[in-house]
N, C-alpha and C positions, 0 to 999 in steps of 0.2 A: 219627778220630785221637785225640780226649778218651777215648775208651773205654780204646786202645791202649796210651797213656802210662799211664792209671792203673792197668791191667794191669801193666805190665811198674813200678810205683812199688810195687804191693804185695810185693814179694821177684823174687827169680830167675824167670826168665820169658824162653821164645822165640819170636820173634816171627816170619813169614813176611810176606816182601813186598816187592815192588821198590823202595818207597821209605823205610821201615823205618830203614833207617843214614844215611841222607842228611836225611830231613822230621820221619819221628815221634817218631824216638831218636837224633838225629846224637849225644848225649855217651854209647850208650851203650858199655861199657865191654868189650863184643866183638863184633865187627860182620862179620859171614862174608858172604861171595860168592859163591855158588854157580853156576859155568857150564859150560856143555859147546858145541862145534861143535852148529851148526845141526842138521847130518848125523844127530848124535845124540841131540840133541832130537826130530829128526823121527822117528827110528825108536821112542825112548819115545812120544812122544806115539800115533801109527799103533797101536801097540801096547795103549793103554790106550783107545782109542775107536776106533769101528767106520769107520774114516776111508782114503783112501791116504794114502802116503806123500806123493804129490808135491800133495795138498791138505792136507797136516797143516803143509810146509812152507813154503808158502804162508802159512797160518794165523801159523805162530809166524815167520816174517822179520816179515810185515806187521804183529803186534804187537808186535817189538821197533823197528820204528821206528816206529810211531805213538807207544811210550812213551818213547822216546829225546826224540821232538823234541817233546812236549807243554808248553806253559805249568805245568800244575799237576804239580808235583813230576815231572819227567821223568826216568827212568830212568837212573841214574848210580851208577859207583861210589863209595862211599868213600876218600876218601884215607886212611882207618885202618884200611879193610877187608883181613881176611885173603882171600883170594882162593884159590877152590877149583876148580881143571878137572874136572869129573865125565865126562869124554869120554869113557875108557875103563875106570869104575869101575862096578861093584855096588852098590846101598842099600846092604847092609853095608857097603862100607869106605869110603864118603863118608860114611856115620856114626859109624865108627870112626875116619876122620882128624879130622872134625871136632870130635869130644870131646877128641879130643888136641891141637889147636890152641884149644881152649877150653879145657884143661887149663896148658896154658902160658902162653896170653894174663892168665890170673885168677893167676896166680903159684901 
């Protein structure tokens, strides 16, 4: 988490990570959400490892509530976080909205 903060203390810097807007950076000054249905979490993930579907899904419920209900920094939004549905988007245009919600957020 030392490392992180100093990271992101030396200039402009983005960071990945479930607890990122909430523990490491709660003041920082734009704080994105990136989520999609399960459904389609599970078809990315199946897709990027050599897994099924209905064990990838498995996989990622049971680590959203392991991280949801954890003592140390448990997975929670932001109340200042912009919030992004990647359900039915492409890398390109969840990267393209979200520079534009970065665009607006920084004035």
């Amino acid at each position: 988490m030392a490392l992180q903060r100093e990271v992101a203390a030396e200039g402009p810097a983005v960071l990945a990570g479930r607890d990122i807007g909430t523990v490491v950076l709660p003041a920082a000054a734009v704080k994105l959400y990136l989520d999609a249905s399960p459904e389609a979490r599970t078809r990315r993930r199946s897709a990027q490892a050599a897994q099924g579907e209905s064990e990838a899904h498995r996989d990622i419920s049971g680590r959203d509530q392991t991280d949801m209900t954890r003592k140390a920094s448990p997975l929670s939004i932001a109340a200042d976080a912009i919030v992004i549905d990647t359900t039915g988007m492409t890398t390109d245009e969840v990267v393209a909205l979200a520079l534009e919600k970065i665009r607006c957020a920084a004035g």
